[in-house]
C-alpha positions in Angstrom: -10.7 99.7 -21.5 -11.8 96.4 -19.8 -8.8 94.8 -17.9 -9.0 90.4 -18.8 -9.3 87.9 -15.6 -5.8 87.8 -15.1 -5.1 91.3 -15.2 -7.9 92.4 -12.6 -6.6 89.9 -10.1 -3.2 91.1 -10.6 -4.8 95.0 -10.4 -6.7 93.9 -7.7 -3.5 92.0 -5.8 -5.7 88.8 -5.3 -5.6 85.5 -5.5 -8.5 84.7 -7.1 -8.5 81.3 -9.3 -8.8 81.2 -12.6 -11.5 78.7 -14.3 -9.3 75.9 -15.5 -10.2 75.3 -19.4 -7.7 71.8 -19.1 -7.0 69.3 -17.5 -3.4 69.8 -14.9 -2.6 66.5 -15.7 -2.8 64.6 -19.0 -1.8 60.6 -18.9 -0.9 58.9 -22.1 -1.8 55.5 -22.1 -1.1 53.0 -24.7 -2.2 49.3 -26.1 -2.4 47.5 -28.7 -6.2 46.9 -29.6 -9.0 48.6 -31.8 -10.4 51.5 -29.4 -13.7 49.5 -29.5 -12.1 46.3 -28.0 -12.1 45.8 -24.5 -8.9 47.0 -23.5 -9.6 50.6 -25.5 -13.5 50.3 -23.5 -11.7 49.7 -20.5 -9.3 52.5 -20.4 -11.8 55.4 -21.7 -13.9 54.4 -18.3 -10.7 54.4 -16.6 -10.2 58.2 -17.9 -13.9 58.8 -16.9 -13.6 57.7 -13.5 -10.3 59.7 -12.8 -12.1 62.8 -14.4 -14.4 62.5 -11.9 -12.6 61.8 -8.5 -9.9 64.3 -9.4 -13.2 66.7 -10.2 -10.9 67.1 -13.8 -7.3 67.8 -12.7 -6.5 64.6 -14.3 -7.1 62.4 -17.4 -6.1 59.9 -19.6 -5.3 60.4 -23.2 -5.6 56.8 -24.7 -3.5 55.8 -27.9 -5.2 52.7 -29.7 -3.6 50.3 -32.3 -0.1 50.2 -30.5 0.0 54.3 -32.1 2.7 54.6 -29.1 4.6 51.2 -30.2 3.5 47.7 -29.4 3.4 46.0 -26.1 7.2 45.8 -25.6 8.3 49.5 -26.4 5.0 50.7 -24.3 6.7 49.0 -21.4 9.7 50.1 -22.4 7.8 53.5 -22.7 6.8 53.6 -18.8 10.7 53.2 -18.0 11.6 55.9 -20.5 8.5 58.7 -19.5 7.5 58.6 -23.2 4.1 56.7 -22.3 2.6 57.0 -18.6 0.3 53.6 -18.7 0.5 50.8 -20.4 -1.7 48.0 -21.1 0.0 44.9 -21.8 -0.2 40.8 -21.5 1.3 39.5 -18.8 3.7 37.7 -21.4 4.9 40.3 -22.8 5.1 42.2 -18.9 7.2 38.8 -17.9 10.0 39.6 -19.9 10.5 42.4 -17.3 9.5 41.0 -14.4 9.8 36.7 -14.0 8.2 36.6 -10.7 4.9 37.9 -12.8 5.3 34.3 -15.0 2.6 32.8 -12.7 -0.1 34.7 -14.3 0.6 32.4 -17.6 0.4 29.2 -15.9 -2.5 26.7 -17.2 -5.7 26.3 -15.1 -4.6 29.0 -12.7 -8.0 29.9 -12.4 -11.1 27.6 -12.2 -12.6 29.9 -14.5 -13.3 33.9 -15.5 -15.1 34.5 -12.8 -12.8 33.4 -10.5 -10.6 35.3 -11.9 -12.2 38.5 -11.7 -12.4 37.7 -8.1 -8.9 36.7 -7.3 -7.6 39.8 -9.5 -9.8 42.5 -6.8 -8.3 40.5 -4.0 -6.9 43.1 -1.9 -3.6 40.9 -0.7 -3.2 39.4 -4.6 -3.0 43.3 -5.6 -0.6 43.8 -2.6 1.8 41.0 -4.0 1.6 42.1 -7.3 2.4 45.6 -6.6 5.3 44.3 -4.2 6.5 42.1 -7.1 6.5 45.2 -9.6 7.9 47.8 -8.1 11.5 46.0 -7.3 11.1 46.3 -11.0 10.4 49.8 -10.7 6.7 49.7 -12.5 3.3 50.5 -10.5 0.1 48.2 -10.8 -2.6 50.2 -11.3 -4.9 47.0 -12.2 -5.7 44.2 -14.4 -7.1 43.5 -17.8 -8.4 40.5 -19.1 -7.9 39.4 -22.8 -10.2 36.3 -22.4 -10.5 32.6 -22.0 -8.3 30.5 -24.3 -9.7 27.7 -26.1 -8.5 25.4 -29.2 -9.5 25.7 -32.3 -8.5 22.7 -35.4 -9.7 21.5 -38.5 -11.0 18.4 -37.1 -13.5 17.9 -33.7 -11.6 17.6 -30.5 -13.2 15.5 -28.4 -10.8 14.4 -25.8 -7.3 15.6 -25.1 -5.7 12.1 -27.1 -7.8 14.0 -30.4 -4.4 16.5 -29.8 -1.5 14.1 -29.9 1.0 15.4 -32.6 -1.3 18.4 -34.0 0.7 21.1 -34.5 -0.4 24.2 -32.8 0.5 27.3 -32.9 0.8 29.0 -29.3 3.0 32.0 -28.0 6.3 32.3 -27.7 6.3 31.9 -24.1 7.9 28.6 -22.7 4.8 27.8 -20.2 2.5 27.6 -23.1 4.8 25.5 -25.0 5.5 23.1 -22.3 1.8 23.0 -21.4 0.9 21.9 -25.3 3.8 19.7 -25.3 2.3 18.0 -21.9 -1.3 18.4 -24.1 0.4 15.6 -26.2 0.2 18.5 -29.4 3.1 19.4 -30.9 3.3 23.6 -29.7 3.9 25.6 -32.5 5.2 29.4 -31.9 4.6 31.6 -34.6 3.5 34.9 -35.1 0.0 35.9 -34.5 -0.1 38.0 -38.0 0.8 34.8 -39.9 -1.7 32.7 -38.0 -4.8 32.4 -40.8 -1.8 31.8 -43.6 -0.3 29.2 -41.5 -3.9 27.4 -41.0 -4.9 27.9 -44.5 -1.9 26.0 -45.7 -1.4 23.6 -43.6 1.7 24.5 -41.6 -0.3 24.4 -38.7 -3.3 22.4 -37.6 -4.8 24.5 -34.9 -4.4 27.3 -32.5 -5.5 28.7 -29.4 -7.3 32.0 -29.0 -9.9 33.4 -26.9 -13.8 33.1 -28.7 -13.5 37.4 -29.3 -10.2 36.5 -31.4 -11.3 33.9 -33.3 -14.5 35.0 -34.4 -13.3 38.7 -35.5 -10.4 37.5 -37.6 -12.2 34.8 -38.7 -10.1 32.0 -38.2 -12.7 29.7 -38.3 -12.9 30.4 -42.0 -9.6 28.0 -42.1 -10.0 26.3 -38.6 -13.8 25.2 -38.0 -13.8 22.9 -35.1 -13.5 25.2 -31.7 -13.4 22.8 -28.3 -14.0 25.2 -25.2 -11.1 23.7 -22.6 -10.8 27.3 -20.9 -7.1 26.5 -20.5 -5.6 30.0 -19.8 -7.4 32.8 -18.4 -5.3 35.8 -20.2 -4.2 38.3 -17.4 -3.3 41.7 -19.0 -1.4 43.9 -15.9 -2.1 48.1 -16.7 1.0 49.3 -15.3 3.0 52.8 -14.9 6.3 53.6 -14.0 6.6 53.6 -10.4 9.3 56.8 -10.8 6.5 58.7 -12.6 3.7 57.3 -10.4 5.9 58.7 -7.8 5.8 62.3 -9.1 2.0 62.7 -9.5 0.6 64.3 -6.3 -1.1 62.3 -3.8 -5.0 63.1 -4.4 -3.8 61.7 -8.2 -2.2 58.3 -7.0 -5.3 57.5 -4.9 -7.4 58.4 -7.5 -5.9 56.5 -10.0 -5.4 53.6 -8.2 -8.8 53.7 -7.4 -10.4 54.5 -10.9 -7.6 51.3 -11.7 -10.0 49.0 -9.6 -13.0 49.7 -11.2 -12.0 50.3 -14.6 -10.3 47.0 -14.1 -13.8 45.1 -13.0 -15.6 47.3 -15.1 -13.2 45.8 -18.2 -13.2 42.3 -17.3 -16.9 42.0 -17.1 -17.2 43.3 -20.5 -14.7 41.1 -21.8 -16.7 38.0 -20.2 -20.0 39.3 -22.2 -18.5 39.8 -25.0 -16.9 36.3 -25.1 -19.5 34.9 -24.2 -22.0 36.6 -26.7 -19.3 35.4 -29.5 -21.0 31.4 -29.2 -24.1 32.9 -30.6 -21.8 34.4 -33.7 -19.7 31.3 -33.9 -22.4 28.8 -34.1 -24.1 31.2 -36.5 -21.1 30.7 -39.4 -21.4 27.0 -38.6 -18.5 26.4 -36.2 -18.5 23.0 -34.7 -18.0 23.6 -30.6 -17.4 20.9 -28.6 -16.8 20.5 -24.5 -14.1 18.0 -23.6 -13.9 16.5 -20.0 -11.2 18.7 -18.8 -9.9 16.6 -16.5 -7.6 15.4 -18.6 -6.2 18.5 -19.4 -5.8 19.7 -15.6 -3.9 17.0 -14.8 -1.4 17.2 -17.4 -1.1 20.7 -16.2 -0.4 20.5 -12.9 2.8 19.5 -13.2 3.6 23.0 -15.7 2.6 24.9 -12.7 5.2 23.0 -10.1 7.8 23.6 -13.0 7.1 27.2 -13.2 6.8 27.8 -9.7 9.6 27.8 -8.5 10.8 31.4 -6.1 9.4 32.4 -2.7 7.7 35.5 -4.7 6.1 33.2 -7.0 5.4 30.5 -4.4 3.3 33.0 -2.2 1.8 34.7 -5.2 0.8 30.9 -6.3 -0.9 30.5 -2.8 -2.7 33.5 -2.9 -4.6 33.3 -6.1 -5.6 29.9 -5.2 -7.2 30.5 -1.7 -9.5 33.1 -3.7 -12.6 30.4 -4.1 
């Protein structure tokens, strides 16, 4: 009779290992998007990069379409152990953790590419991290979700084209003020009642990042698109810093590490694919105008004193701006 692996090494007394046919360690991750959006592109090569610098002890199982509950029970999720890594916008994230508010302000960055650069700065990651983990989460990177813009039923031109539009933003209190200091008059509402809302009438306008409004096809009911970059959307990836804690240390590096260049890896995609959406929206006849920003940046600026406001935030203020 022929004796199976394990039974020859026991016969044998050695300690010879066995081929592994899994992965040790399987992470659930969870967000909100279609898998083919950027944040589902961005954590499969997340889960390929970890493969391969843990030589496939570890891996990430990705959940699309908010399968392991939308933004705010994902981050609830990481607390709880029932999902290892989230993906998340910061405004959601803020809810948890104040300090991390900065992240919404207007005209943080100068533009995406700044961005991308400021979010791979080693001491921004280090503040971040310090920032999170009082909160008892663990950075593992950043997501982008795009470059806001403002889309109406009528050209804007310059920022006075705004005064008393209603438009819808989130339901984050920097946004609001920032529209409100826009001279529009900020509408929060939620996003699944957005095209209804513009179709009628009960809002003018909006603002969404070019992926956003050309694949729900808001400008179907909202034509005019002016490209103010006004918010870079930062979306943290985060993990519980108690479960971070328990994975062995070969795993943390490598998964801090695959979180750096999945995170560049992700934000450049989401740039293309923005920026390949100009092509599309001019294509169903959008009218796109530039407006001097100026404007716009200086009623801003004083949004980001207002929101600015502990030693946390102060220093993580300073940092993202010395990135050039």
């Amino acid at each position: 009779m022929k004796l199976t692996n394990l039974a020859l090494c026991l016969a044998l007394g050695t300690s010879v290992a066995l081929p592994a046919f899994a992965q040790d360690i399987t992470l659930k991750a969870s967000h909100n998007a279609n898998a083919e959006e950027p944040y589902g592109v961005g954590m499969r090569k997340m889960a390929e990069i970890l493969e391969d610098k843990t030589g496939g002890k570890a891996t990430i199982q990705v959940f699309d379409n908010a399968q392991l509950g939308d933004e705010m029970e994902s981050i609830q999720g990481t607390q709880m152990g029932t999902v290892d890594i989230a993906v998340t916008s910061n405004e959601a994230l803020a809810n948890f953790v104040p300090d991390l508010t900065v992240f919404s302000l207007p005209f943080l960055f100068k533009d995406a590419e700044q961005m991308d650069r400021a979010l791979s700065d080693p001491a921004v990651i280090a503040k971040a991290q310090d920032i999170l983990g009082e909160k008892g989460f663990h950075l593992i990177t950043f997501f982008s979700a795009g470059t806001r813009h403002i889309m109406t039923k009528t050209p804007i031109e310059t920022m006075d084209d705004l005064a008393g539009l209603k438009i819808r933003t989130m339901q984050n209190p920097a946004h609001v003020d920032t529209f409100k200091a826009f001279g529009a008059n900020p509408t929060p509402l939620a996003y699944t009642e957005l095209y209804g809302a513009l179709e009628t009438g009960v809002v003018d306008g909006a603002e969404a990042a070019n992926t956003n409004y050309y694949a729900k096809k808001f400008y179907e009911v909202s034509p005019d698109w002016a490209v103010i970059g006004w918010l870079e959307l930062v979306a943290p990836v985060i993990m519980g810093e108690a479960e971070y804690r328990k994975l062995p240390e070969d795993v943390q590096a490598a998964l801090d590490a695959a979180g750096k260049d999945a995170g560049q890896f992700q934000r450049q995609t989401y740039r293309d694919s923005d920026n390949a959406r100009f092509k599309d929206l001019e294509a169903v006849g959008v009218t796109i105008t530039h407006p001097d920003d100026s404007a716009f940046r200086a009623a801003a600026a004083p949004i980001q004193a207002e929101y600015v406001t502990t030693d946390a935030q102060k220093e993580l203020f300073e940092l993202l701006q010395a990135v050039e």
